[in-house]
Structure formats: structure tokens, C-alpha cells
BAPA-786197 format. One record per residue: residue number from 1; residue in one letter; x, y, z of N, C-alpha, C, O in turn. Coordinates in nm, 4 decimals, always signed. Layout:
N
+------+------+----------+----------+----------+----------+----------+----------+----------+----------+----------+----------+----------+----------+
| resi | resn |      n.x |      n.y |      n.z |     ca.x |     ca.y |     ca.z |      c.x |      c.y |      c.z |      o.x |      o.y |      o.z |
+------+------+----------+----------+----------+----------+----------+----------+----------+----------+----------+----------+----------+----------+
|  NUM |    A |        X |        Y |        Z |        X |        Y |        Z |        X |        Y |        Z |        X |        Y |        Z |
...
+------+------+----------+----------+----------+----------+----------+----------+----------+----------+----------+----------+----------+----------+
REM end
This chain:
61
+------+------+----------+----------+----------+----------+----------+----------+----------+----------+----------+----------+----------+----------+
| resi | resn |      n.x |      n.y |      n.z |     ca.x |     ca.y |     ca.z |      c.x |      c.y |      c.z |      o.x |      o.y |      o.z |
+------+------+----------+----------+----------+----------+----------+----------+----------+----------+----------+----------+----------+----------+
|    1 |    X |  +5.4722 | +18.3171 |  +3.2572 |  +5.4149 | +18.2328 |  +3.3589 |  +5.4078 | +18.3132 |  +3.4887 |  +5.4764 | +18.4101 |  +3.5213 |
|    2 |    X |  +5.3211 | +18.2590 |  +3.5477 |  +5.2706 | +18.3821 |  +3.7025 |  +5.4304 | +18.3584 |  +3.7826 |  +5.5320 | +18.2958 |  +3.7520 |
|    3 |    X |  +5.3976 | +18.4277 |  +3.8765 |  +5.5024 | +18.3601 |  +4.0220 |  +5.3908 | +18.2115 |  +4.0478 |  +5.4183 | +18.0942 |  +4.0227 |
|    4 |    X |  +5.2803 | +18.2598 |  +4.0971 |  +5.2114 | +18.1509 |  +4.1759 |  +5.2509 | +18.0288 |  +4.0955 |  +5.3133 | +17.9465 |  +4.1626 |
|    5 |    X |  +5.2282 | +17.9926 |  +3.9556 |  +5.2444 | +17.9034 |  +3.9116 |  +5.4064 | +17.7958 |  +3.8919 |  +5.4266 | +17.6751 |  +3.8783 |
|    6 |    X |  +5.4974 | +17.9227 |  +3.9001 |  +5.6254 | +17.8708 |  +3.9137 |  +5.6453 | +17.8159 |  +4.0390 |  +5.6695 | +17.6958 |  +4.0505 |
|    7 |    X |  +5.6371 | +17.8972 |  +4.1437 |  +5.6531 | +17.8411 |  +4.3037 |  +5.5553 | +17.6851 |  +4.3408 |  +5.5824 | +17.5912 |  +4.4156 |
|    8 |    X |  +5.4432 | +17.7092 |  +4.2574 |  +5.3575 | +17.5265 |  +4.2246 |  +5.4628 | +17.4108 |  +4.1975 |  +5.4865 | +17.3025 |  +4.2509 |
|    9 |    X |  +5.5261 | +17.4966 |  +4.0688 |  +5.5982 | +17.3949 |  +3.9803 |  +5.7355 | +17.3461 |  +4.0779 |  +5.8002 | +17.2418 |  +4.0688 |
|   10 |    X |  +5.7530 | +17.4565 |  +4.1693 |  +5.8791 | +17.4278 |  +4.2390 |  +5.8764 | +17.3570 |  +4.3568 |  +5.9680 | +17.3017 |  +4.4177 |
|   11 |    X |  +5.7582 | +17.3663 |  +4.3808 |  +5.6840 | +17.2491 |  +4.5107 |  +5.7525 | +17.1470 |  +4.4927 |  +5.8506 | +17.0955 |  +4.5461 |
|   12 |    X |  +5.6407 | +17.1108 |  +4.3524 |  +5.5841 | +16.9664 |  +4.3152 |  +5.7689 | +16.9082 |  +4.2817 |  +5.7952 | +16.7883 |  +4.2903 |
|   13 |    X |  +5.8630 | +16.9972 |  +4.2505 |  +5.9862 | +16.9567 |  +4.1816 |  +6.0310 | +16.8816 |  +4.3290 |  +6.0658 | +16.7652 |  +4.3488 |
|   14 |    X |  +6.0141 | +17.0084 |  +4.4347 |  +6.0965 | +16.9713 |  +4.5859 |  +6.0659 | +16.8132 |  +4.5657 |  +6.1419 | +16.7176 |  +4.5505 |
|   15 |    X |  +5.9181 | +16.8238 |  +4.5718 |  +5.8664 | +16.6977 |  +4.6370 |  +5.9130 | +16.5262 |  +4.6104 |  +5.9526 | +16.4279 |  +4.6729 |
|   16 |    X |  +5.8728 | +16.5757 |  +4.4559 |  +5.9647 | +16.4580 |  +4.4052 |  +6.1024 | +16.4578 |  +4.4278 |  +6.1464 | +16.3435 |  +4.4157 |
|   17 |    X |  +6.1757 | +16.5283 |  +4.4518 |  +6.3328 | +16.5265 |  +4.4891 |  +6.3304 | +16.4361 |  +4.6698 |  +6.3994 | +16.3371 |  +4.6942 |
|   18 |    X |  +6.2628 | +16.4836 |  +4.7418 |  +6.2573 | +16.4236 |  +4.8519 |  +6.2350 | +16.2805 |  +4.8727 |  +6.3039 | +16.1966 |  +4.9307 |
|   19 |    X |  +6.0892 | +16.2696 |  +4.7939 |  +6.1143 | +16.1030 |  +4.7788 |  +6.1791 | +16.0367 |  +4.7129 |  +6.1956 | +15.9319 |  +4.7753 |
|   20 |    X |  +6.2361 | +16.0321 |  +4.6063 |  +6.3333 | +16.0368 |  +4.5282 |  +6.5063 | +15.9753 |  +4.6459 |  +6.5636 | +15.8665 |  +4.6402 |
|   21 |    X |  +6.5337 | +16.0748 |  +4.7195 |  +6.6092 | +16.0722 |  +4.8050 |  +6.6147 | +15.9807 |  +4.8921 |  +6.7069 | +15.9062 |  +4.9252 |
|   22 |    X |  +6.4305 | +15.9984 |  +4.9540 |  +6.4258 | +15.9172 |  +5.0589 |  +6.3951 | +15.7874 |  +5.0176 |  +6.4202 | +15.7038 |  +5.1044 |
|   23 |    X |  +6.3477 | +15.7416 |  +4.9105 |  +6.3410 | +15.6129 |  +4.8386 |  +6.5325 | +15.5362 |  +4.8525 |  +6.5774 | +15.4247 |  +4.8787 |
|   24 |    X |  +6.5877 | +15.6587 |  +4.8211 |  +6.7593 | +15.5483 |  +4.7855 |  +6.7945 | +15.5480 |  +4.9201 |  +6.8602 | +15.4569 |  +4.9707 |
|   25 |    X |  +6.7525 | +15.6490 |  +4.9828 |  +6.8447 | +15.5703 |  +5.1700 |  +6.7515 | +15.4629 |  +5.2072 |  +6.8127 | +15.3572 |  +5.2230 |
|   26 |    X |  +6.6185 | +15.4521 |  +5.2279 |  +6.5798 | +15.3203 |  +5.2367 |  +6.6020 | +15.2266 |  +5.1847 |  +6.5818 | +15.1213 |  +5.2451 |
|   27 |    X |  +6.6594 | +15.2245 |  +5.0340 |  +6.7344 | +15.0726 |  +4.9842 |  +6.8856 | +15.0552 |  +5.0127 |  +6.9539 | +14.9529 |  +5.0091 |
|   28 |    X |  +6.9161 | +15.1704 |  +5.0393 |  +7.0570 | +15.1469 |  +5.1251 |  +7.0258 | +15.0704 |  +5.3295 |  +7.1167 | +15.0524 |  +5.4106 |
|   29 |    X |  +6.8990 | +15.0478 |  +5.3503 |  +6.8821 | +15.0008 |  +5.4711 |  +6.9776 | +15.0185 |  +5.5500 |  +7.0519 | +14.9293 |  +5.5912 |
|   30 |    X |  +6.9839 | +15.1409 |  +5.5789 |  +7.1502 | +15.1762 |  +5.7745 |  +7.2427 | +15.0932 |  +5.7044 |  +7.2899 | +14.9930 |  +5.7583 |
|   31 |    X |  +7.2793 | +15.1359 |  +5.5598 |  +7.4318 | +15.0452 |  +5.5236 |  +7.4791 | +15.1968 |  +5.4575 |  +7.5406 | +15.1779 |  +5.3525 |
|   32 |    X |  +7.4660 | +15.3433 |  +5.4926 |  +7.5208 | +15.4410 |  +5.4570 |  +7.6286 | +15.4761 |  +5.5134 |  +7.6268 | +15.4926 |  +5.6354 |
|   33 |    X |  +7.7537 | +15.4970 |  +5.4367 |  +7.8669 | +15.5720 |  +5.4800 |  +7.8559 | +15.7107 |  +5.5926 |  +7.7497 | +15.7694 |  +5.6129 |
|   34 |    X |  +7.9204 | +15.7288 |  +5.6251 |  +7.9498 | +15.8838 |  +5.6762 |  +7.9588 | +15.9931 |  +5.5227 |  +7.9046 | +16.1013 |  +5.4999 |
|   35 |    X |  +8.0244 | +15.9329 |  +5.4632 |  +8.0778 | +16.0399 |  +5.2956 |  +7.9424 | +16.0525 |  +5.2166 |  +7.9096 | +16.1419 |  +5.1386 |
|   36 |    X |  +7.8658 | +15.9315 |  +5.2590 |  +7.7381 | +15.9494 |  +5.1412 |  +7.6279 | +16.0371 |  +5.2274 |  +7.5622 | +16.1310 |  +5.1824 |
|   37 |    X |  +7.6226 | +15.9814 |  +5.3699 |  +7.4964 | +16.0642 |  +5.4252 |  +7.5476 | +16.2188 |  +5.4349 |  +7.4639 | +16.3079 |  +5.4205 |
|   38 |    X |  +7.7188 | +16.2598 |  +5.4655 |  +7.6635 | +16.3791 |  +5.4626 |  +7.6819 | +16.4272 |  +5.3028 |  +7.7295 | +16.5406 |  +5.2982 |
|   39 |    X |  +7.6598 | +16.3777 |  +5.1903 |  +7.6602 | +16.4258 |  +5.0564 |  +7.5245 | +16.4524 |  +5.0272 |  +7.4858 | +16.5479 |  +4.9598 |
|   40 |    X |  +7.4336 | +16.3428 |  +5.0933 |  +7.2889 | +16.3317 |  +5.0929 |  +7.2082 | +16.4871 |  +5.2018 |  +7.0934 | +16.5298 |  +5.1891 |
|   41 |    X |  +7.2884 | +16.5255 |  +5.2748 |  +7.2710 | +16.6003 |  +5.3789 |  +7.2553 | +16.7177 |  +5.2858 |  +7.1452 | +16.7497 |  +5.2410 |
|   42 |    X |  +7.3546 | +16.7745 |  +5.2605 |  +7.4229 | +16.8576 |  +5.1867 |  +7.3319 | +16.8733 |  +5.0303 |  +7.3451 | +16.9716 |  +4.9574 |
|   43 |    X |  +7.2558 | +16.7758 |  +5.0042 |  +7.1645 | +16.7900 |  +4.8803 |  +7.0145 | +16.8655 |  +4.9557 |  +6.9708 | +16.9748 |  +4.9195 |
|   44 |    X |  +6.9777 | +16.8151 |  +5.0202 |  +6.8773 | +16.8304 |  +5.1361 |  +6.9020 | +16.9659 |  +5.1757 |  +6.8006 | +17.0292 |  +5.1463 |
|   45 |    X |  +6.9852 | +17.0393 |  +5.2267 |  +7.0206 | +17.2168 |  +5.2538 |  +6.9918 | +17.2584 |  +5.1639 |  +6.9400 | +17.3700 |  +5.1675 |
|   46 |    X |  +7.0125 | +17.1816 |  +5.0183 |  +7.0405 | +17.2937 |  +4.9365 |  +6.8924 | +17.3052 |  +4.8475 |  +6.8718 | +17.3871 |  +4.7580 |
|   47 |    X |  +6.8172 | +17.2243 |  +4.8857 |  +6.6648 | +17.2252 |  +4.8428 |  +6.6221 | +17.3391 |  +4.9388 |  +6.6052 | +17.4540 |  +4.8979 |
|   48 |    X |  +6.6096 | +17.3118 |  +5.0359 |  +6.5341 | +17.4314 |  +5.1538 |  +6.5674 | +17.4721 |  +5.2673 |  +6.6422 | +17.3939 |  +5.3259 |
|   49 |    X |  +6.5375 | +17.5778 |  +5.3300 |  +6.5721 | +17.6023 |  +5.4478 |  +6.5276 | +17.5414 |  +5.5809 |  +6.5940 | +17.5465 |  +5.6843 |
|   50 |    X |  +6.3766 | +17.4679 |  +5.5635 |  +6.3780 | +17.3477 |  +5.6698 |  +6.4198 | +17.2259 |  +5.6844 |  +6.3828 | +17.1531 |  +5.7764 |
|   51 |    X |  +6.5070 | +17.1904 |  +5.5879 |  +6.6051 | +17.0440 |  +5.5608 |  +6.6157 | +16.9946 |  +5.6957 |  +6.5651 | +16.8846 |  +5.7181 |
|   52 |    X |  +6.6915 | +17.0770 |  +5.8205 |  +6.7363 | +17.0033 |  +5.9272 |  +6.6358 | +16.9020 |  +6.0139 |  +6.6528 | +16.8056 |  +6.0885 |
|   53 |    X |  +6.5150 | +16.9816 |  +5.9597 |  +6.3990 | +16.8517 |  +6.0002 |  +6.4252 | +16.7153 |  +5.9423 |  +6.4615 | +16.6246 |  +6.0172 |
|   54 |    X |  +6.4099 | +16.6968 |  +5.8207 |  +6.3838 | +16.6287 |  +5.6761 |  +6.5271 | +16.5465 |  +5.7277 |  +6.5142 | +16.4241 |  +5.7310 |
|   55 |    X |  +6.6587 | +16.5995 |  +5.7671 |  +6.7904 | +16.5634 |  +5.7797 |  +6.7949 | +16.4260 |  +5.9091 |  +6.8485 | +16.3153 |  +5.9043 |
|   56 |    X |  +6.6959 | +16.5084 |  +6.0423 |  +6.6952 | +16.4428 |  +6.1371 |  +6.6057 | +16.2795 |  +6.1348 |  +6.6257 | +16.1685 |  +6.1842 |
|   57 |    X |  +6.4898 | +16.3492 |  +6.0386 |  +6.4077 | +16.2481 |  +6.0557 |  +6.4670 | +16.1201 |  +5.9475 |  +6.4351 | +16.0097 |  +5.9914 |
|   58 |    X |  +6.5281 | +16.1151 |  +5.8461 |  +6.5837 | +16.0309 |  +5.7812 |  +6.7193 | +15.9805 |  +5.8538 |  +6.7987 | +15.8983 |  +5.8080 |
|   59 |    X |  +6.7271 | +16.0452 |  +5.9718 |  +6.8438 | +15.9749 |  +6.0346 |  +6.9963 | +16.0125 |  +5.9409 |  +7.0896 | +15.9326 |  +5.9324 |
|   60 |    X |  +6.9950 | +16.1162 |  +5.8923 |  +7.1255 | +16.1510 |  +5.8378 |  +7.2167 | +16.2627 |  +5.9082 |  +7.2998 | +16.3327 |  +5.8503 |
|   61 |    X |  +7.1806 | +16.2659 |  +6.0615 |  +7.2904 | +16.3529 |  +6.1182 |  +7.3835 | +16.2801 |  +6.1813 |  +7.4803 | +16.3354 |  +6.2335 |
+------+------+----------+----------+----------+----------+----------+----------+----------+----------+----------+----------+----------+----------+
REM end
């Protein structure tokens, strides 16, 4: 398989991981722990190196 096509596949993986994510803190509606958001934080780093955006804007700092 190419690079190009793997780095596609690894997009599309991020992507769904993000909403995915951001789907369960919205059904948690601002009823998140301190222990879960930064566990949720901490999943989010470890996808990419611009997380701290992604971190701020979901309100998990």
C-alpha cells in the first residue's frame, strides 16, 4: 500500500475517533469529572500534535 494511501486511511481513522469522542462528552452534558476529562485529554494528545486546539474547544482544560 502507498504512504499516500495509508496517511488517507489514518485521516479518515483520526476523524472518526474525534467525533466519536466528541459525541460522548456531549452526552455527558458539563456532568464530566476532572479524572474523565483529563483521561479524555490525554486520548486527544495522543491522536495528534494539534489536540490543544481540539482540547480547548471541547472545553476539556
Amino acid at each position: 500500500m502507498s504512504e499516500r494511501k495509508k496517511e488517507i486511511r489514518r485521516r479518515r481513522k483520526r476523524r472518526a475517533n474525534y467525533a466519536a469522542l466528541k459525541q460522548k462528552i456531549a452526552k455527558a452534558d458539563g456532568k464530566l469529572d476532572t479524572q474523565t476529562k483529563q483521561k479524555y485529554a490525554e486520548k486527544l494528545r495522543r491522536m495528534s500534535p494539534g489536540a490543544d486546539v481540539v482540547i480547548k474547544a471541547l472545553g476539556l482544560n
